[in-house]
C-alpha positions in Angstrom: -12.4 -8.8 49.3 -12.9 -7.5 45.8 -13.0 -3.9 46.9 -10.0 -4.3 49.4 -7.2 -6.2 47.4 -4.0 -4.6 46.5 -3.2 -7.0 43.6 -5.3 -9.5 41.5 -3.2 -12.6 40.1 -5.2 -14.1 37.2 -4.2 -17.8 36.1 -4.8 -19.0 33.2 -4.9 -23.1 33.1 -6.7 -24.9 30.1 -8.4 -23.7 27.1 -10.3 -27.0 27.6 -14.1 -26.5 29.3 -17.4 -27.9 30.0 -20.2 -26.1 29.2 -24.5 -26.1 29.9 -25.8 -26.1 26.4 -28.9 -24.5 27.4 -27.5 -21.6 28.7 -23.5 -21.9 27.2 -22.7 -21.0 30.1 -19.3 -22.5 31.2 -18.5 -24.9 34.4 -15.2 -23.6 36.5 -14.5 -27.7 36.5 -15.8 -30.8 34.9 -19.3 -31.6 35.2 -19.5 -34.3 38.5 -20.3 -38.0 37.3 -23.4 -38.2 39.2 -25.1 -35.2 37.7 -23.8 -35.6 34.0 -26.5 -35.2 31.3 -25.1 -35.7 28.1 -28.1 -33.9 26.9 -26.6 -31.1 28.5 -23.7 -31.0 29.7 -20.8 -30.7 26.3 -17.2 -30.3 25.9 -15.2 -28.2 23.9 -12.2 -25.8 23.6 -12.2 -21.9 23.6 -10.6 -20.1 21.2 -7.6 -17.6 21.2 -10.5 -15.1 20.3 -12.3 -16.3 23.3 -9.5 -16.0 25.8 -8.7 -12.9 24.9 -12.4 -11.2 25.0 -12.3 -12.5 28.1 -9.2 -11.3 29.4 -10.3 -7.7 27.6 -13.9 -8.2 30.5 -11.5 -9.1 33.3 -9.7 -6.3 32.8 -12.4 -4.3 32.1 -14.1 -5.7 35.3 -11.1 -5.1 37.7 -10.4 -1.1 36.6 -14.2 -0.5 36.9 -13.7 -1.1 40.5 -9.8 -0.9 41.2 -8.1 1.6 39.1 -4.7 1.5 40.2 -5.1 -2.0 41.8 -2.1 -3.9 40.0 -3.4 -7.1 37.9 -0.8 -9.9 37.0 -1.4 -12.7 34.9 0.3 -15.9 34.5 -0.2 -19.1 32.5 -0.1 -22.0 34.6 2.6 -25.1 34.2 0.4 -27.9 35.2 -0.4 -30.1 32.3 -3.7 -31.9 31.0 -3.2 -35.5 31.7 -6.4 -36.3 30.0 -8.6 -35.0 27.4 -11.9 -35.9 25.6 -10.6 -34.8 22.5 -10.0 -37.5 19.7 -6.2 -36.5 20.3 -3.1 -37.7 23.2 -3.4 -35.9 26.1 0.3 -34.1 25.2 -1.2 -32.5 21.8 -4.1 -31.5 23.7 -2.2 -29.5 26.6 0.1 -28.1 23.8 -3.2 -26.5 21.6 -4.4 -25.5 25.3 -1.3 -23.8 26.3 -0.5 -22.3 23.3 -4.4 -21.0 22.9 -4.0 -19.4 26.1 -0.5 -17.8 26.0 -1.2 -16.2 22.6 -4.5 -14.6 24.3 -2.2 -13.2 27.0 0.3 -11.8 24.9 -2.1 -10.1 22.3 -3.6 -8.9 25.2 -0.6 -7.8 27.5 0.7 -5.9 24.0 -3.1 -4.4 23.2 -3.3 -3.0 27.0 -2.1 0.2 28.0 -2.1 -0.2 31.9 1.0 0.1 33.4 0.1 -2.0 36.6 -0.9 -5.0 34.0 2.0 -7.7 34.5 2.5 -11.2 32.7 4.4 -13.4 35.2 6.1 -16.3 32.6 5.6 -19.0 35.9 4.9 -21.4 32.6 8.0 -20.2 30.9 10.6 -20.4 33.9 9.2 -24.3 34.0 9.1 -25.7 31.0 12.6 -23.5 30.3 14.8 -23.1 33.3 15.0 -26.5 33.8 15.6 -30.4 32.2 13.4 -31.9 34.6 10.6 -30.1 36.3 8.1 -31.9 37.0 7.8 -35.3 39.9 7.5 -38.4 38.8 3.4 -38.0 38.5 4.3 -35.4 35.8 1.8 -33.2 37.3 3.5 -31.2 40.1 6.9 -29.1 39.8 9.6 -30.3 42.0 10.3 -27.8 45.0 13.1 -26.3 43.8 11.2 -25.3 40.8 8.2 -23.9 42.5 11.0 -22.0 45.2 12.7 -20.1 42.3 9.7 -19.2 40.6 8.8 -17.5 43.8 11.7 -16.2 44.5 11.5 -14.2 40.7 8.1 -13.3 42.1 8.8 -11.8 45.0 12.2 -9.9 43.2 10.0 -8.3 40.7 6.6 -7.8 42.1 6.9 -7.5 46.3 8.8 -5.1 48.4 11.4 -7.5 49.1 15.3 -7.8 50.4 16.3 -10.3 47.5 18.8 -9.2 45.1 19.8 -9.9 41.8 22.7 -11.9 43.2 20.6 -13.6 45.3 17.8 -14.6 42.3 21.0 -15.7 40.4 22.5 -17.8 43.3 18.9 -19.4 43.7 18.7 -20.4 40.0 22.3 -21.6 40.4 21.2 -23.9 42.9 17.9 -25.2 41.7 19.2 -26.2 38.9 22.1 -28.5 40.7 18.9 -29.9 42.1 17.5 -30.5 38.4 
């Protein structure tokens, strides 16, 4: 699948990680309850540093095998409900977001690839709208989620919308807000 796609679309979601002490290397989720070792198993947060190195080996990873493959990165609006930092949950997911958005842009203004996108998914959320997220403050109300698609498809598929058309649909998403 690697060798075949036509795009990659890289999200970012929280700076916050569990990690094998042993080895350092990193979980893609929290360690299950039943196999926890608190020997072993620790918590912690990357760094801006971090995420961007890493974004520099993605990168790096995806034009060793895809040249002209185009690469779009977004930041994810989902929030942390929970952390295991000594902190609320809403400072947490602001240091997370914030770590993770600064490694982007230093690396979308470092690289000099010109099929290297940011998508601002995050931004068209938490901006756009008053209230974007259901009642479980988790998930983006459908209207939200349609018009971030719809700027999607306008700026990055071969597509029939227009720029009346994206402005209609923000018109009426946000009579839905």
């Amino acid at each position: 699948l690697f060798e075949e796609a036509e795009v990659f679309i890289i999200t970012l979601g929280l700076s916050e990680v569990w990690y094998d002490e042993p080895t350092g290397e990193v979980f893609w989720r929290a360690v299950p309850k039943q196999y926890y070792d608190p020997a072993r198993h620790k918590f912690r947060t990357t760094t801006q540093a971090e995420n961007l190195e890493n974004l520099r080996a993605i990168h790096a990873l995806i034009r060793s095998r895809r040249p002209e493959t185009a690469i779009v990165f977004t930041l994810s609006p989902v929030p942390l409900t929970a952390t295991f930092r000594p902190q609320s949950a809403v400072v947490a997911n602001a240091v997370s977001k914030a770590t993770l958005r600064s490694a982007i842009d230093e690396f979308m203004w470092g690289v000099e690839d010109s099929s290297c996108f940011y998508f601002p998914s995050y931004e068209v959320v938490l901006n756009a709208f008053d209230h974007p997220y259901m009642e479980d403050r988790l998930h983006v109300h459908r209207h939200v989620l349609e018009l971030n698609m719809a700027i999607f498809e306008y700026y990055f598929c071969e597509s029939e919308i227009t720029a009346d058309d994206l402005f209609e649909s923000y018109g009426r998403a946000r009579e839905l807000d």
